[in-house]
DRENVO-516985 format. One record per residue: residue in three letters; x, y, z of N, C-alpha, C in turn. Coordinates in steps of 0.1 Angstrom, whole numbers. Atoms other than C-alpha are relative to their C-alpha. Layout:
BEGIN
    r   n_xx   n_yy   n_zz  ca_xx  ca_yy  ca_zz   c_xx   c_yy   c_zz
  ALA      X      Y      Z      X      Y      Z      X      Y      Z
...
END
This chain:
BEGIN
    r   n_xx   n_yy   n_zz  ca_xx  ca_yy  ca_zz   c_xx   c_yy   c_zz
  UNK      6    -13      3   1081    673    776     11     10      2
  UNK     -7    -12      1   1102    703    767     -4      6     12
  UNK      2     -6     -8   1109    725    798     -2     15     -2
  UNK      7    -10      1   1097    759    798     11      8     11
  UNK     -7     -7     -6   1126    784    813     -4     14      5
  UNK      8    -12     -1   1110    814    829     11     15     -5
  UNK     -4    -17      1   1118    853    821     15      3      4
  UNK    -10     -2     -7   1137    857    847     16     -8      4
  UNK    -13     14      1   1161    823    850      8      3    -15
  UNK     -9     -5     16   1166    837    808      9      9      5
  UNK     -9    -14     -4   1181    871    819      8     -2      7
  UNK     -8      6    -12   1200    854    849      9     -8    -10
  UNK     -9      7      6   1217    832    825      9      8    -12
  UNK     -9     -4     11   1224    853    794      8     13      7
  UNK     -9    -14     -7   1232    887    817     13     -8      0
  UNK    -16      8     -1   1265    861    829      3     -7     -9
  UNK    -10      4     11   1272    851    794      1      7     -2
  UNK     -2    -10      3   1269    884    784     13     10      7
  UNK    -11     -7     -2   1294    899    806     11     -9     -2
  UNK    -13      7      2   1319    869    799      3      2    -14
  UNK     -4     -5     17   1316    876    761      3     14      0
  UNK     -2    -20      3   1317    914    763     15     -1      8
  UNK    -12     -2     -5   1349    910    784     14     -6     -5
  UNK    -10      4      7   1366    886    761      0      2    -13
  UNK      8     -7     13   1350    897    728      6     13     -2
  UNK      4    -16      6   1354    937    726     12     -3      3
  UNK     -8     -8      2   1378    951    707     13      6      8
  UNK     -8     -8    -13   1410    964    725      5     11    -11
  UNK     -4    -13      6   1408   1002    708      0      6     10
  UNK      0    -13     -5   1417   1035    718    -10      6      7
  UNK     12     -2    -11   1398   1042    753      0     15     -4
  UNK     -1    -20      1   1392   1084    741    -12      4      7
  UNK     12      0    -15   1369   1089    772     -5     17     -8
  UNK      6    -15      3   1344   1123    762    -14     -2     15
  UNK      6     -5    -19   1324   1138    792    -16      5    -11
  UNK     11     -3     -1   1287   1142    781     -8     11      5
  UNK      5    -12     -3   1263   1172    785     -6     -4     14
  UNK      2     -4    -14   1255   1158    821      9     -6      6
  UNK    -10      2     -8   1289   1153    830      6    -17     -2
  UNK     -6     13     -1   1294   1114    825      6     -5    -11
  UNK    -12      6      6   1326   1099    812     -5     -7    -11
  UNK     -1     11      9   1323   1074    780      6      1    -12
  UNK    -10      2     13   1344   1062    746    -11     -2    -11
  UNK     11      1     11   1326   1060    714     -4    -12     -4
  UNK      2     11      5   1330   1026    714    -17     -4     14
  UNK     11      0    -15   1308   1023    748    -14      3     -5
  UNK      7     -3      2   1286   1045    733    -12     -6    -13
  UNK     10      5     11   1275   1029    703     -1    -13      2
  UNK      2     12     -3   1278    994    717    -16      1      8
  UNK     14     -4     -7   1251   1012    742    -10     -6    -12
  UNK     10     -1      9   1227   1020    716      0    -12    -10
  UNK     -2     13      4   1234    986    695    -13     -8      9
  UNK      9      4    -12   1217    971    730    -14      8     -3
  UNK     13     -1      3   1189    994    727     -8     -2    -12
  UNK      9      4     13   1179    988    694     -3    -17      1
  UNK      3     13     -1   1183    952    701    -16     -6     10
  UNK      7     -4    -13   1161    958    730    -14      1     -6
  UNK     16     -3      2   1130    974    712     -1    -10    -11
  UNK      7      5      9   1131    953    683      6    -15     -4
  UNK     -5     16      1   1147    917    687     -9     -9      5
  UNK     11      7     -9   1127    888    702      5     -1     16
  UNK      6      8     -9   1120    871    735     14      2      3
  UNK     -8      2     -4   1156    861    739     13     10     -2
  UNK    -13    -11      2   1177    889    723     -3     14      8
  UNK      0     -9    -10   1161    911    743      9     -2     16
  UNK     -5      6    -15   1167    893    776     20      5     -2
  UNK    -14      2     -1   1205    892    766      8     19     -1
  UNK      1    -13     -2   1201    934    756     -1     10     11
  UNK      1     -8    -15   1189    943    788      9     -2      8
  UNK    -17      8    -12   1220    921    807      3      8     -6
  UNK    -12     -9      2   1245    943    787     -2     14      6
  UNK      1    -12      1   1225    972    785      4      2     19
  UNK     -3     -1    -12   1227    969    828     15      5      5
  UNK    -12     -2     -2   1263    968    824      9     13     -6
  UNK      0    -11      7   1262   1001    803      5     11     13
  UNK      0     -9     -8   1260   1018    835     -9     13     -2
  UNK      7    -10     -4   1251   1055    839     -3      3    -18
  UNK     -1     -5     17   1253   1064    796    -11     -8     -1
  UNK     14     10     11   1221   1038    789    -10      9     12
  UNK      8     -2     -7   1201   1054    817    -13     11     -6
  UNK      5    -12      6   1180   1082    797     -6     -7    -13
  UNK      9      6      7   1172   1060    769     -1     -9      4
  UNK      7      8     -3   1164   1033    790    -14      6     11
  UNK     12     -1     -5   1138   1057    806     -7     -1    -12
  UNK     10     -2     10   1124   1066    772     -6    -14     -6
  UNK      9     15      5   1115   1027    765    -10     -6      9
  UNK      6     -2    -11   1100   1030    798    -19     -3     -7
  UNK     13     -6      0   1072   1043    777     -5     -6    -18
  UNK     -1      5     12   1074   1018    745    -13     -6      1
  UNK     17      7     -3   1041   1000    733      7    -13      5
  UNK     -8     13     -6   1059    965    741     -1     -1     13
  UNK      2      0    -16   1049    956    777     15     -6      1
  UNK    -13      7     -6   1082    931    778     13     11     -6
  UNK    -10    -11     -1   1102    962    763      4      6     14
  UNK     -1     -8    -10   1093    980    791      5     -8     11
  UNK     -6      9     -8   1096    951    814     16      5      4
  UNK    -16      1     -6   1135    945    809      3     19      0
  UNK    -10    -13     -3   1142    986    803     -1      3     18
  UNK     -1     -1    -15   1129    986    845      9     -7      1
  UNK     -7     13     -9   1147    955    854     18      6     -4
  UNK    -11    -11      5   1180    976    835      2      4      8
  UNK     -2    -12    -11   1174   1008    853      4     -6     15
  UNK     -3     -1     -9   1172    992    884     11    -11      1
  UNK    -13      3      1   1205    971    880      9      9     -3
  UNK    -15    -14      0   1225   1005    869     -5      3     14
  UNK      0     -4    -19   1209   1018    905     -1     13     -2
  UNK      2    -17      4   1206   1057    892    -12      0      3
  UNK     13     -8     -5   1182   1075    911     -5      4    -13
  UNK      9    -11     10   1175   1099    879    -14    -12     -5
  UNK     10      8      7   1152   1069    872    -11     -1     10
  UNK     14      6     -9   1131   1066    902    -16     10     -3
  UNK     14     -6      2   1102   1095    888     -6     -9    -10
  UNK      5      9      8   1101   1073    859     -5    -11      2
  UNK      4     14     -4   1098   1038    874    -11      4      9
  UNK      9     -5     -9   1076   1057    900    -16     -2     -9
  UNK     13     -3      9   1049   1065    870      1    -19     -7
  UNK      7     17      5   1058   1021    857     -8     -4      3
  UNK      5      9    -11   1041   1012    889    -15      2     -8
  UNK     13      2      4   1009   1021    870     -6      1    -12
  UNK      1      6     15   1014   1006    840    -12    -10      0
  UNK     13     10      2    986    987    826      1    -13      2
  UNK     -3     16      2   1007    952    823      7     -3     16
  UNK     -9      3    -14   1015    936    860     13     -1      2
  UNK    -16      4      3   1047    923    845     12     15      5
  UNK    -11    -12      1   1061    956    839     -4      8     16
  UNK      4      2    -15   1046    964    875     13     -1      7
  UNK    -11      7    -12   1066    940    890     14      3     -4
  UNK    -11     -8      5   1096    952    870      4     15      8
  UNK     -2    -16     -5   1095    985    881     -2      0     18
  UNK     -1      3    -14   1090    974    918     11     -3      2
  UNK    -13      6     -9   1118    954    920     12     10     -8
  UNK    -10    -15      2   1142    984    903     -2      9     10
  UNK      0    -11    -10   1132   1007    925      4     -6     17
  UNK     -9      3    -13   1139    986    956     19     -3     -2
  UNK    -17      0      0   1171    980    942     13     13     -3
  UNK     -4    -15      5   1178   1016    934      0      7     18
  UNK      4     -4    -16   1168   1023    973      9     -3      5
  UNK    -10      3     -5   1192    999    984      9      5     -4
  UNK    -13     -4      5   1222   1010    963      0     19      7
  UNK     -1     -8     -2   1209   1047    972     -7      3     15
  UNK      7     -2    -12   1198   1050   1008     -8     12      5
  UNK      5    -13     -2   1191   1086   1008    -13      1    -10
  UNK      8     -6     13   1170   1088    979    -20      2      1
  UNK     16      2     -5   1131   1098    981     -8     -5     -7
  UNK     13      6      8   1106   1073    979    -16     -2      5
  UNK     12      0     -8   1075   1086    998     -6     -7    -10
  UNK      9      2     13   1057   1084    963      2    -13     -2
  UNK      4     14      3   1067   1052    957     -2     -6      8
  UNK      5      5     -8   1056   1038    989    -12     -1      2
  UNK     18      3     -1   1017   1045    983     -4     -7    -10
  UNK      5      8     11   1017   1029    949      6    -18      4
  UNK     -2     14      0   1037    999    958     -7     -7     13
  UNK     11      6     -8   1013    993    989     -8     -4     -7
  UNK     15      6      6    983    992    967      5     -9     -9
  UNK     -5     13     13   1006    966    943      0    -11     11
  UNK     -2      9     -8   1006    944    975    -16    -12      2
  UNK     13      6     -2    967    936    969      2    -11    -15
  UNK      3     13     14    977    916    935     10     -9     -1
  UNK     -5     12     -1    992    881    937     16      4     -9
  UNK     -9     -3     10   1016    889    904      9     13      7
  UNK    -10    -10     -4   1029    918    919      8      1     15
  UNK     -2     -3    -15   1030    914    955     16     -4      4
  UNK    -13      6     -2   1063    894    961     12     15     -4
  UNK    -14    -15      7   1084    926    939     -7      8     14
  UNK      2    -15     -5   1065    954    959      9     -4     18
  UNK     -5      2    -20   1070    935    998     13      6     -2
  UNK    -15      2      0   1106    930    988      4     22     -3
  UNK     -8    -13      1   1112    970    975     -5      8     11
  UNK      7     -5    -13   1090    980   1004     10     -2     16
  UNK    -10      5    -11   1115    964   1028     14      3     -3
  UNK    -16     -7      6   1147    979   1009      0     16      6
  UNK      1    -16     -8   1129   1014   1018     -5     -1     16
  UNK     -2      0    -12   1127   1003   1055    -15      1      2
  UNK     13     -3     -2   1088   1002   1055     -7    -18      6
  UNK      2     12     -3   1070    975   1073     -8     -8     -4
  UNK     11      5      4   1042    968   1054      7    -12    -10
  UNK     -8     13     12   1066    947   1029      4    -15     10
  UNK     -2     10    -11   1080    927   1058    -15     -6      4
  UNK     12      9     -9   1040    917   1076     -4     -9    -19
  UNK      3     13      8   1034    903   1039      7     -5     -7
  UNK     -9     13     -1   1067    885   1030     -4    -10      5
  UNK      3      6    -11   1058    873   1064    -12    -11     -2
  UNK     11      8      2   1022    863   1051      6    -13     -8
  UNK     -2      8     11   1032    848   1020      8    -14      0
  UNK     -7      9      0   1060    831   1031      5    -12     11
  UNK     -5      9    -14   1061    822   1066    -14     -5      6
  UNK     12      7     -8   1025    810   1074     -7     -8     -8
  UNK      1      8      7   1023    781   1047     -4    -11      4
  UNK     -3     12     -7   1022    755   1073     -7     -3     14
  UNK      3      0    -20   1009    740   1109     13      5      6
  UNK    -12     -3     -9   1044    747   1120      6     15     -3
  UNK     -6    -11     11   1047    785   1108     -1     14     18
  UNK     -3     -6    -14   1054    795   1150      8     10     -3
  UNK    -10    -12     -1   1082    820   1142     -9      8     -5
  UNK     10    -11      7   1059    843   1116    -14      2     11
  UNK     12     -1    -10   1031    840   1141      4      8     10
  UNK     -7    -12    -18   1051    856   1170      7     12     -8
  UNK     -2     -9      4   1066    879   1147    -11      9     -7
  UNK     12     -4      0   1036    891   1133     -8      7      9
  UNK      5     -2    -10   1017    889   1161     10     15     10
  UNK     -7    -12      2   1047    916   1172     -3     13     -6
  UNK      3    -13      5   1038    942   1148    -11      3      1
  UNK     10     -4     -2   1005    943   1156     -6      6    -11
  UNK      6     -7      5    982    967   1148      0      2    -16
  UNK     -1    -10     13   1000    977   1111      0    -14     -6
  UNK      0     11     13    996    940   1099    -16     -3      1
  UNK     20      2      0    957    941   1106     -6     -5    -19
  UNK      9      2     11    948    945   1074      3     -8     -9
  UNK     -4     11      6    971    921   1056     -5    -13      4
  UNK      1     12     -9    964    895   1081    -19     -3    -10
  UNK     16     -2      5    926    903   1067     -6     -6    -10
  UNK     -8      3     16    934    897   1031      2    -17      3
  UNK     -7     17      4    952    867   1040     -8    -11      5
  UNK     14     12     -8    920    847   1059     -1     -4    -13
  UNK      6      3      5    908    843   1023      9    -11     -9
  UNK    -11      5     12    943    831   1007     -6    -16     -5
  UNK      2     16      5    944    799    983      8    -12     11
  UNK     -4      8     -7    969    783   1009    -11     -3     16
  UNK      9     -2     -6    942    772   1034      7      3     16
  UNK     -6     -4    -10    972    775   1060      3     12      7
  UNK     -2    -15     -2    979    806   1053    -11      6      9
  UNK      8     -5      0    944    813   1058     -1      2     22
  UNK      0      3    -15    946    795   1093      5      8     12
  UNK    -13     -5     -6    975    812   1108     -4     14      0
  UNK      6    -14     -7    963    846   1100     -8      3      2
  UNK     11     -3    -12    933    845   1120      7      0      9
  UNK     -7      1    -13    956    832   1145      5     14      7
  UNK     -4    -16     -1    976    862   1143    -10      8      8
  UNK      9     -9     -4    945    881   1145     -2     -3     15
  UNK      6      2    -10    933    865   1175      9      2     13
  UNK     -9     -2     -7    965    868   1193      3     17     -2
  UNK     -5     -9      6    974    903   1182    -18     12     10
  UNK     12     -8     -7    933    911   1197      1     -2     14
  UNK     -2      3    -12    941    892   1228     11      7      8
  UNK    -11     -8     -6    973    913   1236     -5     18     -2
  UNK      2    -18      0    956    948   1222    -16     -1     -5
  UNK     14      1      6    918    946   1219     -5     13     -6
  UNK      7    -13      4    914    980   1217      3     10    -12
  UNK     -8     -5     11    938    988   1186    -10      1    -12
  UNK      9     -7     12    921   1012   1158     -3     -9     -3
  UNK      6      6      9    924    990   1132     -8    -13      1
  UNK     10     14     -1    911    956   1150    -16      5      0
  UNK     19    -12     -1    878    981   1158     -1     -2    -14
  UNK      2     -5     13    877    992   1121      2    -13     -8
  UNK     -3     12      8    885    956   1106    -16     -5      7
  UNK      6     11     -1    856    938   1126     -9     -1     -7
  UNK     11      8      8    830    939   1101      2     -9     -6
  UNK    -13     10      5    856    925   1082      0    -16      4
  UNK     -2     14     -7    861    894   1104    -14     -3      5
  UNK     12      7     -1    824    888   1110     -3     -3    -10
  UNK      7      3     10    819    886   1075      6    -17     -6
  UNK     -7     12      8    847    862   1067     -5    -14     13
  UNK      6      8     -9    830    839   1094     -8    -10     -8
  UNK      9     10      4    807    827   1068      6    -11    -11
  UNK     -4      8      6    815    795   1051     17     -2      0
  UNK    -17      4     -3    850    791   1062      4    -13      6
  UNK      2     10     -1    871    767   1073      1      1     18
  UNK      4     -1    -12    863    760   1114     12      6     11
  UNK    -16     -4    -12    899    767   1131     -2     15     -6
  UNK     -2    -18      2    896    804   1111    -13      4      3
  UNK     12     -6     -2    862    805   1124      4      1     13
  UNK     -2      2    -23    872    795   1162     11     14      1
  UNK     -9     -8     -6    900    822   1162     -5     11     -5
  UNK      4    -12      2    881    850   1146    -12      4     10
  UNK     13     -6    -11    851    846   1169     10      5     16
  UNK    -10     -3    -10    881    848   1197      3     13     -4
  UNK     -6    -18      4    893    880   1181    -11      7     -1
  UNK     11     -5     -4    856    895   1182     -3      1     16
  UNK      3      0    -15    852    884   1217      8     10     10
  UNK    -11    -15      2    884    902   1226     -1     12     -4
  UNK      2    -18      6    874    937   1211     -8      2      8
  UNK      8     -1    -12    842    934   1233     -9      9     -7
  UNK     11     -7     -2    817    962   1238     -1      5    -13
  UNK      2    -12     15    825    982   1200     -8    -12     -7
  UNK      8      9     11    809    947   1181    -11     -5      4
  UNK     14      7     -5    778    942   1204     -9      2    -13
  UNK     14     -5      7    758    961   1181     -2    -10    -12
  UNK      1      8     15    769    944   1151     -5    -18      1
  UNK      6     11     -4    763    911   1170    -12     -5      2
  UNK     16      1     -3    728    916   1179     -8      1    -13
  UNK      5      4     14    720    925   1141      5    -15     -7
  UNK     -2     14     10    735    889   1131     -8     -7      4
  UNK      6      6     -4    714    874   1157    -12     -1    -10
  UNK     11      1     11    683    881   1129      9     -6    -18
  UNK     -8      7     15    711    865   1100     -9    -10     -5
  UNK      6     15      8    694    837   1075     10     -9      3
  UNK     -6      9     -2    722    819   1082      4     -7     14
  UNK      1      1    -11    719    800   1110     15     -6     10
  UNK    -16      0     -7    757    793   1120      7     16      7
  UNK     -2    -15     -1    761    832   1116     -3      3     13
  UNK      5     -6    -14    733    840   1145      7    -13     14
  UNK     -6      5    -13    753    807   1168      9      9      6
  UNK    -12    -11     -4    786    829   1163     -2      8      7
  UNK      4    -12    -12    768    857   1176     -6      0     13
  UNK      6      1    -12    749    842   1202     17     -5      6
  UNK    -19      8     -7    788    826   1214      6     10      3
  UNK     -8    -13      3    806    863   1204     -8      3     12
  UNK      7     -8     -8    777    878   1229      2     -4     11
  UNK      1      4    -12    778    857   1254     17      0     10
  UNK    -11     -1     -6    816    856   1261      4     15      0
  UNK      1    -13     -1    812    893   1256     -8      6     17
  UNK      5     -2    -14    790    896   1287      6     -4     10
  UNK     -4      8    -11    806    874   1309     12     11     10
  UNK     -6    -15     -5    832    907   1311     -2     14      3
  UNK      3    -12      5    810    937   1304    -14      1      5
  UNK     11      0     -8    780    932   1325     -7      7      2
  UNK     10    -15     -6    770    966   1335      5      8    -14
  UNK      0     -7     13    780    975   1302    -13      9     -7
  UNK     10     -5      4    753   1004   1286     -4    -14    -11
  UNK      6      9     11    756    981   1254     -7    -11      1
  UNK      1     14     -3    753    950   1270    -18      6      1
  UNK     11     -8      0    720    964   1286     -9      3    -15
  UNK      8     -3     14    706    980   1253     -2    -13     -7
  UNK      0     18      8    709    942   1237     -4     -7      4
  UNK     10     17    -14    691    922   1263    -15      1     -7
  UNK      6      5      6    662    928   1245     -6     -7    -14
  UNK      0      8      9    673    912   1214      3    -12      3
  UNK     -1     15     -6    686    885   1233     -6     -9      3
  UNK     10      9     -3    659    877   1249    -10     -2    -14
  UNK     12      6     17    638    873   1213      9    -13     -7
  UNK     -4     11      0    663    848   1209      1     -9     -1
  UNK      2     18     -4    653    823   1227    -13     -2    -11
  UNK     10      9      5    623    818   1202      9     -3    -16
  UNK    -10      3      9    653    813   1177     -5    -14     -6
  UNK      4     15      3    645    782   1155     12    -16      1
  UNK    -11      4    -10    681    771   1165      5     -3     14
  UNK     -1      4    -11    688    754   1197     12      5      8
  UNK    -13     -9     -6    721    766   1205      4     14      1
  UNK      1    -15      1    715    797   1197     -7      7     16
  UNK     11     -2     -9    687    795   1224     11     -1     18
  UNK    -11      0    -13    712    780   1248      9     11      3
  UNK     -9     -7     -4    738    806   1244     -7     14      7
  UNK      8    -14     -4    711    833   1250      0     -1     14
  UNK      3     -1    -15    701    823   1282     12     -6      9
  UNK    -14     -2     -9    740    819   1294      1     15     -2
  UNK      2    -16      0    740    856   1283    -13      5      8
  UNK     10    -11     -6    710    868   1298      1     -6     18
  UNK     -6      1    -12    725    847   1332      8     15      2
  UNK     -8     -6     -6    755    867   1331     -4     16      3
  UNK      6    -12     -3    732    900   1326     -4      4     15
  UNK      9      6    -14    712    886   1357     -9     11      5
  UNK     13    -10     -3    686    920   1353    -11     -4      1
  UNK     15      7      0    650    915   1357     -7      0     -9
  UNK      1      7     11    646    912   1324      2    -12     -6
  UNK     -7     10      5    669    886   1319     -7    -12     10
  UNK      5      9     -3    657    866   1347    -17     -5     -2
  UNK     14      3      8    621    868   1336     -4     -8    -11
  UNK      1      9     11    630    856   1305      7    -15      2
  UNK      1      8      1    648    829   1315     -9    -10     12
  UNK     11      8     -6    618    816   1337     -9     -3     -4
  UNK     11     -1     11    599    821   1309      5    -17     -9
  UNK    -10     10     10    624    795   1293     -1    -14      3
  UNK      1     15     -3    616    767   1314    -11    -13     -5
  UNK      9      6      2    585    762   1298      4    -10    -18
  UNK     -6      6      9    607    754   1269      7    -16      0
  UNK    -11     13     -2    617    714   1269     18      1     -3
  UNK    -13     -3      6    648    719   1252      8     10      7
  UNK    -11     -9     -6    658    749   1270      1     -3     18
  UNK      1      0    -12    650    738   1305     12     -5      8
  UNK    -13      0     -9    681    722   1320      9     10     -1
  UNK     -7     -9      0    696    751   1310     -4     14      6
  UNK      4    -15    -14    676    777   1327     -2     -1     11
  UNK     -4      0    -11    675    757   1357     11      3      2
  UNK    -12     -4     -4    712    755   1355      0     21      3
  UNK     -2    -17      1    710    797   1348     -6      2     14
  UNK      9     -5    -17    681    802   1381     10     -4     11
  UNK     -8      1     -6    707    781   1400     11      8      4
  UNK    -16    -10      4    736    804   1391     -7     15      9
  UNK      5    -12     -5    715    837   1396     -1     -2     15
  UNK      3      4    -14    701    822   1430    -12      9      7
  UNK     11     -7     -2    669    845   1429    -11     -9     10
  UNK     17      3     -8    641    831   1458    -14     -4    -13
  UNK     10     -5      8    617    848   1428     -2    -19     -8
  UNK      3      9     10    620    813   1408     -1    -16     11
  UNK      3     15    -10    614    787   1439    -13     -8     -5
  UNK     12      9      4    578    778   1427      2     -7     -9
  UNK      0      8     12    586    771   1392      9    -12     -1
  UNK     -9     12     -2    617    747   1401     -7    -11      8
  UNK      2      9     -4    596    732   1424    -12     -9     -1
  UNK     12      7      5    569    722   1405      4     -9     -9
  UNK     -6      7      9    593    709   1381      5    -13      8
  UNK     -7     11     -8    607    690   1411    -10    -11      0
  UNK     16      9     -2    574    672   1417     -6     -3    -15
  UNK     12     10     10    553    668   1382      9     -5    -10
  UNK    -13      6     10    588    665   1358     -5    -15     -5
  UNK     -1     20      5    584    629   1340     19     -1     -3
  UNK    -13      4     -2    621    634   1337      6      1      8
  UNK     -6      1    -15    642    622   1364     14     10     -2
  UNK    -15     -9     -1    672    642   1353     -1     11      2
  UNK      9    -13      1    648    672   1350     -2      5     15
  UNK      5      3    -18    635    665   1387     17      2      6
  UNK    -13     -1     -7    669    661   1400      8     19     -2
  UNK     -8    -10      3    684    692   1385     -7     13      9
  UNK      8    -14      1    656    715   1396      0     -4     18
  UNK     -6     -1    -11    659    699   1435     14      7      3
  UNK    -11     -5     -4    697    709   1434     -1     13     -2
  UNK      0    -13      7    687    741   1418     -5      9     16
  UNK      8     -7    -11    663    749   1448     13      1     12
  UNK     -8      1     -7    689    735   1475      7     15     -2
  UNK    -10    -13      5    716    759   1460     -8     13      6
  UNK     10     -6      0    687    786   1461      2      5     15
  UNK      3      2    -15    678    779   1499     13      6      3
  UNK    -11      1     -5    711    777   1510     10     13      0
  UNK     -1    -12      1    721    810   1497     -6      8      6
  UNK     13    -13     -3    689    831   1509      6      0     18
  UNK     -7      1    -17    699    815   1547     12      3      5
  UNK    -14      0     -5    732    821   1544      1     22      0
  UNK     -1    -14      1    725    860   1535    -14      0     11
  UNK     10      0     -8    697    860   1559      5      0     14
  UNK     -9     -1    -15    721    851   1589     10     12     -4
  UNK    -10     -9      1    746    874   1577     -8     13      7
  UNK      3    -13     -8    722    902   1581     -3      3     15
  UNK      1     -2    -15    713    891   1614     14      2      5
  UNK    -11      0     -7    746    891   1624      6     12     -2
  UNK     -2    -13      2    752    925   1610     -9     10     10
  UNK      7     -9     -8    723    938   1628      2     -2     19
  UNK     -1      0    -15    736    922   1664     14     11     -2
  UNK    -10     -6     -1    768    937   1657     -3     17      3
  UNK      5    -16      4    747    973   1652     -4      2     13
END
């Protein structure tokens, strides 16, 4: 099968035939240099070889273009002025190579022009005009490209473009080019530890890329930047944009694959008290993996935030919970409504015991709390149980119990001889 040479490998090839022909090829006439109306040098032979190129340019094919725009590059500063005006040709690959030109001569006077390519209809010419203008940046360090810094951000959300924009984004010293190079190129893999810690570095200003990139076609990619996220939440939970991303990352929770589920529910749990709310509305989700995450997100949320108002305000969605038609769901409630341990929470989970399913788990929780208030009911369990594991658990439960009440019982006495 015939191979198929792209765009860019054409122009790479004929540009360096092009300057080996034009160097052994042209004419040896009379150099009669004339100074143009904005000052720059050229012979007439220069000049009409120029223009030769551009005509070849608007109206040759596929490959005589490609070889038009190599010269025309080599034209220098004299092609710059009619290589804006093709800027603006109906021919999307006219336009193409007149960017990819401009930004090989490196003449600022082009960056308002390539500035207005960036929102050309055709990607191609897009990504043309991105990667000129980073190379026009570089050659000119001074030159201003606020303006083109907000357009070639928003070129970072489309696959075809993205690679030009990072790259001219990182010529103008901006970091947002660097965190998705970084995506694209360094988190392909299980082994993509350097991009992870670098990343993970910039924090905060790669939030939103990282965001984007959960959903990528590499499922690695996908992997990695949750990681990111999760590390990036665990070093700064409280950073704007993790706040302002987490709907974000609760949403991409559903139907994903399980390692970008485990590290985003970690990077929710880490933010803490700002995503209660939104957790207690998932708990009512149709999807019943959705309301586990949230009963899991909640409960490792409590375990820190205890006297938290929010926490508090949420205890009684929690507690509606437990009549969840999911089991785990049930369980994680009544580990949250342990670590609450109000008289709400304990109510409900003595309410819980009458639940089979949830009962070694609210003995475990009465044990934990160590409330007197729940001696009867463990010890009725101790006695009529048909399960011996049940029975057992709810004796150690009481012990525990006891053993606490007497031990604060002497204390006070011993506080009061001391008095």
């Amino acid at each position: 099968m015939r191979k198929t040479v792209s765009t860019r490998m054409r122009l790479f090839f004929v540009s360096s035939l092009a300057v080996f022909t034009f160097s052994c090829a042209a004419p040896q006439i009379e150099q009669i240099r004339t100074r143009n109306s904005t000052g720059i040098e050229y012979n007439d032979y220069e000049y009409a070889q120029m223009w030769h190129h551009i005509n070849e340019l608007k109206k040759g094919d596929s490959q005589v273009q490609g070889y038009a725009a190599a010269m025309l590059s080599q034209s220098g500063k004299i092609a710059v002025n009619p290589l804006i005006e093709l800027l603006e040709n109906k021919r999307a690959l006219v336009r193409s190579y007149a960017a990819m030109a401009l930004g090989r001569i490196g003449d600022e006077r082009a960056v308002p022009a390539l500035v207005e390519a960036l929102s050309d209809d055709d990607k191609g010419v897009q990504s043309s005009a991105a990667e000129a203008l980073g190379e026009i940046a570089e050659k000119n360090p001074k030159v201003k490209t606020d303006s083109a810094k907000k357009l070639l951000v928003e070129l970072l959300d489309y696959d075809e473009t993205r690679p030009n924009a990072a790259r001219a984004l990182i010529k103008m010293g901006d970091l947002r080019g660097t965190v998705c190079l970084l995506i694209d190129e360094g988190l392909g893999d299980q082994y993509s530890h350097d991009a992870i810690k670098k990343l993970t570095e910039v924090g905060d200003e790669a939030i939103p890329y990282l965001v984007r990139a959960i959903s990528h076609n590499d499922v690695w990619v996908g992997i990695n930047a949750a990681r990111v996220i999760e590390h990036i939440a665990k070093k700064n939970p409280s950073g704007s944009r993790l706040i302002e991303v987490s709907p974000s990352l609760l949403h991409k929770l559903r139907n994903t694959h399980w390692k970008i589920k485990e590290s985003l529910e970690s990077a929710l749990e880490s933010i803490g008290v700002p995503v209660i709310q939104m957790m207690v509305k998932t708990l009512k989700d149709d999807d019943k993996s959705m309301r586990l995450s949230a009963s899991v997100i909640l409960y490792e949320i409590s375990r820190n935030n205890k006297e938290s108002p929010e926490i508090e305000n949420a205890t009684p969605f929690i507690i509606e919970a437990l009549k969840d038609s999911e089991t785990n769901v049930k369980i994680y409630s009544i580990r949250t409504l342990k670590e609450i341990g109000d008289g709400r929470s304990k109510a409900a989970i003595m309410k819980a015991l009458e639940d089979r399913s949830l009962r070694p788990y609210a003995i475990q929780a009465l044990e934990e709390i160590g409330d007197p208030e729940a001696l009867p009911l463990l010890k009725n369990i101790r006695i009529n149980d048909r399960e011996p594991s049940y029975r057992k658990a709810a004796k150690k439960a009481m012990d525990a119990i006891q053993s606490r009440t007497r031990n604060r019982y002497n204390m006070n006495d011993l506080s009061g001889e001391k008095m």
